[in-house]
C-alpha positions as CSV (number, residue, x, y, z in Angstrom):
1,X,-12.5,-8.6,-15.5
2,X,-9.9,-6.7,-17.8
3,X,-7.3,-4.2,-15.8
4,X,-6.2,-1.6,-17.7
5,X,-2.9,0.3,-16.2
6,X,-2.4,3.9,-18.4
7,X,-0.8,7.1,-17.5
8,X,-2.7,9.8,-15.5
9,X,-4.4,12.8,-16.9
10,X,-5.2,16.2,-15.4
11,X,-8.7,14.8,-15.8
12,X,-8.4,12.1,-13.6
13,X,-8.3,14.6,-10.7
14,X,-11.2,13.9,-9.3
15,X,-11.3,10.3,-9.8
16,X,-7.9,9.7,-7.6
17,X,-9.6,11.8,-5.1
18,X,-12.2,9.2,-5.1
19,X,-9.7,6.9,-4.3
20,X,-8.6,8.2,-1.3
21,X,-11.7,8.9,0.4
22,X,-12.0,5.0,0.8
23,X,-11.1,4.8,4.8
24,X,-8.4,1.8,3.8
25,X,-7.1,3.7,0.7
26,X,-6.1,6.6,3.5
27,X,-5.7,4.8,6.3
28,X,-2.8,2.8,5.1
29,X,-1.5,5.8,3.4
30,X,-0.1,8.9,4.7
31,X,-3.1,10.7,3.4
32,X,-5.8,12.1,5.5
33,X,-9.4,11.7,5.2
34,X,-12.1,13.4,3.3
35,X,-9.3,14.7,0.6
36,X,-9.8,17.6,-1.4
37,X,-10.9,18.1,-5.3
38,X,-8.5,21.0,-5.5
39,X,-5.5,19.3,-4.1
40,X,-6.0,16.1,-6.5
41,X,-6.5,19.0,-9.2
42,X,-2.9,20.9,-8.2
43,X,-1.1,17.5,-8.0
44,X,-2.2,16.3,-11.6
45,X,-1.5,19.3,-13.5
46,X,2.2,19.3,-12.0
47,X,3.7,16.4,-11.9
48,X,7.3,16.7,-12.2
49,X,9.1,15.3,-14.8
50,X,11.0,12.1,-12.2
51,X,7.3,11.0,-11.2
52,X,5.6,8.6,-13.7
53,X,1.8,8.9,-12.4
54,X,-0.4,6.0,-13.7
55,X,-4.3,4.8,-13.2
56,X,-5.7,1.4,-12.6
57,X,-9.0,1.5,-14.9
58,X,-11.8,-1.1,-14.7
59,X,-14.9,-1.2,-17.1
60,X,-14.3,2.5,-17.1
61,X,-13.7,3.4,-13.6
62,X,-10.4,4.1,-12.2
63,X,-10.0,2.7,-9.3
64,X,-6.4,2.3,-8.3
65,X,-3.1,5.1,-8.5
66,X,0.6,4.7,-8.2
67,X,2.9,7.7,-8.3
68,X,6.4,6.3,-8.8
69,X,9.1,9.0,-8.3
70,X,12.8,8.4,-9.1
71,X,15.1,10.0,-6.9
72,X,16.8,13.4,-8.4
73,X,20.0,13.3,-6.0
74,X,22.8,12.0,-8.0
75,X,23.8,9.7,-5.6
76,X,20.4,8.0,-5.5
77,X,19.3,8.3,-8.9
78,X,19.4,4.5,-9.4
79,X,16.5,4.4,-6.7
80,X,12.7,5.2,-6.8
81,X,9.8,5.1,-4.6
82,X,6.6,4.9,-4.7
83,X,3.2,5.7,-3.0
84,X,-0.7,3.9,-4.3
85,X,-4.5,3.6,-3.6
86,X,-6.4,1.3,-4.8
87,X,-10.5,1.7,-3.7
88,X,-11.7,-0.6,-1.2
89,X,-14.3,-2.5,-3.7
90,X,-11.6,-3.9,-5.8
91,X,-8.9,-4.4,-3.1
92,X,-7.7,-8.1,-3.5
93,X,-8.5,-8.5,-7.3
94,X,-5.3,-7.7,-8.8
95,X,-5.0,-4.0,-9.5
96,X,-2.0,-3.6,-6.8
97,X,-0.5,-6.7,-8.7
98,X,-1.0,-4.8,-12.2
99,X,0.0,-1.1,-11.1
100,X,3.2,-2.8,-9.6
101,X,3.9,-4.8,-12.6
102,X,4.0,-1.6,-14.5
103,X,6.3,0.1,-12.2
104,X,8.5,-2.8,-12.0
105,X,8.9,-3.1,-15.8
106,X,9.7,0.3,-16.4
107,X,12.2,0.2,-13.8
108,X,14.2,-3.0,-14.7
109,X,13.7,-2.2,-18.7
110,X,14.1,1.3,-19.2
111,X,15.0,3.5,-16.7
112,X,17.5,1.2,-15.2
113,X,17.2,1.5,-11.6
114,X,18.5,-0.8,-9.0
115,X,16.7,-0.6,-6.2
116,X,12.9,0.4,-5.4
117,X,11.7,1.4,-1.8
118,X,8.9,1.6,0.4
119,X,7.8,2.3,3.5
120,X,4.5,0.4,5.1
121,X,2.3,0.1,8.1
122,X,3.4,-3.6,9.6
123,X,-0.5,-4.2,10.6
124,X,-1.3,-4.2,6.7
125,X,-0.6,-7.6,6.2
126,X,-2.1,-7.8,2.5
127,X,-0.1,-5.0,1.0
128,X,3.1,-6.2,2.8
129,X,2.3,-9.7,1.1
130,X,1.9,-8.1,-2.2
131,X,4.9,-6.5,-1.8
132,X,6.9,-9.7,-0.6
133,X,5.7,-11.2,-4.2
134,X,7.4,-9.2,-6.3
135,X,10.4,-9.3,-4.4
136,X,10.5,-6.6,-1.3
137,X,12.3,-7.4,1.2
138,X,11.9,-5.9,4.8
139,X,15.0,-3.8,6.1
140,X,14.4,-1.8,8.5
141,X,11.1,-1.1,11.4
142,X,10.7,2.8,12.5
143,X,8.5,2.8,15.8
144,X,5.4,5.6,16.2
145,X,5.9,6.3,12.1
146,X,3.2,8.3,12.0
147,X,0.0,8.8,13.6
148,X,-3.6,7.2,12.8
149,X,-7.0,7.3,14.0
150,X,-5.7,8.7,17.2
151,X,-2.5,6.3,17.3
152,X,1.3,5.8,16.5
153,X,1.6,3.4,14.4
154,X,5.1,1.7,13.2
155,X,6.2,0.8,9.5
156,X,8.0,-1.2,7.7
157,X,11.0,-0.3,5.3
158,X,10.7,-2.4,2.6
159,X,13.1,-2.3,-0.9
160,X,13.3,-4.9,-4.2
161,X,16.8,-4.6,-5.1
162,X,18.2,-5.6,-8.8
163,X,21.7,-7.8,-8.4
164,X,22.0,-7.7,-12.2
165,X,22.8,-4.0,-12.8
């Protein structure tokens, strides 16, 4: 099985959307259920120019998204965050690993930022492994984050910081 990580297209619309009507894809996001074909539509024709928006594509099918958006404050523009999906099928095969690769190398190599965050629920153990791999660390823990299938739930602040730079 070949991943293939590539920028995202307007036309991709409606397959992100089909990411994130997979109950994992938004239950460990901040997205809500049943998403909509217009919004998907809206958020890939205008994405601004500090987001780099990219697809996870397998035998065709993309099946995995990570918008990574460098902050635009002056004082924070050595930082960037990030928010992806990946569908439930293909969860554990490698398509988180190859999205964040991409991030990662574009951060280190050339937009030379320092420090990358994230924020997490602390019950989704395999995302907050994945993220310990490549070199998150946990700083902080913000109780009743936000709410999810009729609960608080709390999350993890999690950031790979650069010593080098």
């Amino acid at each position: 099985m070949v991943i293939e990580v590539r920028r995202t297209e307007p036309s991709d619309a409606k397959a992100i959307k089909e990411i994130y009507e997979c109950q994992n894809a938004y239950s460990d996001t901040l997205q809500l259920p049943f998403p909509s074909a217009d919004m998907w539509e809206k958020r890939r024709q205008n994405v601004p120019d500090h987001v780099y928006a990219y697809v996870a594509v397998i035998d065709g099918e993309v099946v995995g998204n990570i918008d990574f958006e460098v902050c635009t404050n002056p004082r924070r523009r050595h930082v960037a965050t990030f928010g992806m999906g990946i569908k439930d099928k293909v969860q554990g095969l490698g398509v988180g690993s190859a999205l964040l690769e991409t991030v990662i190398d574009l951060a280190d190599n050339w937009l030379n930022l320092k420090r990358i965050e994230l924020t997490v629920y602390v019950d989704n153990e395999r995302a907050i492994k994945l993220y310990k791999k490549f070199g998150f660390e946990i700083e902080g823990e913000s109780k009743a984050y936000a709410f999810r299938n009729g609960h608080y739930v709390d999350a993890y602040h999690m950031a790979r910081l650069v010593t080098q730079k």
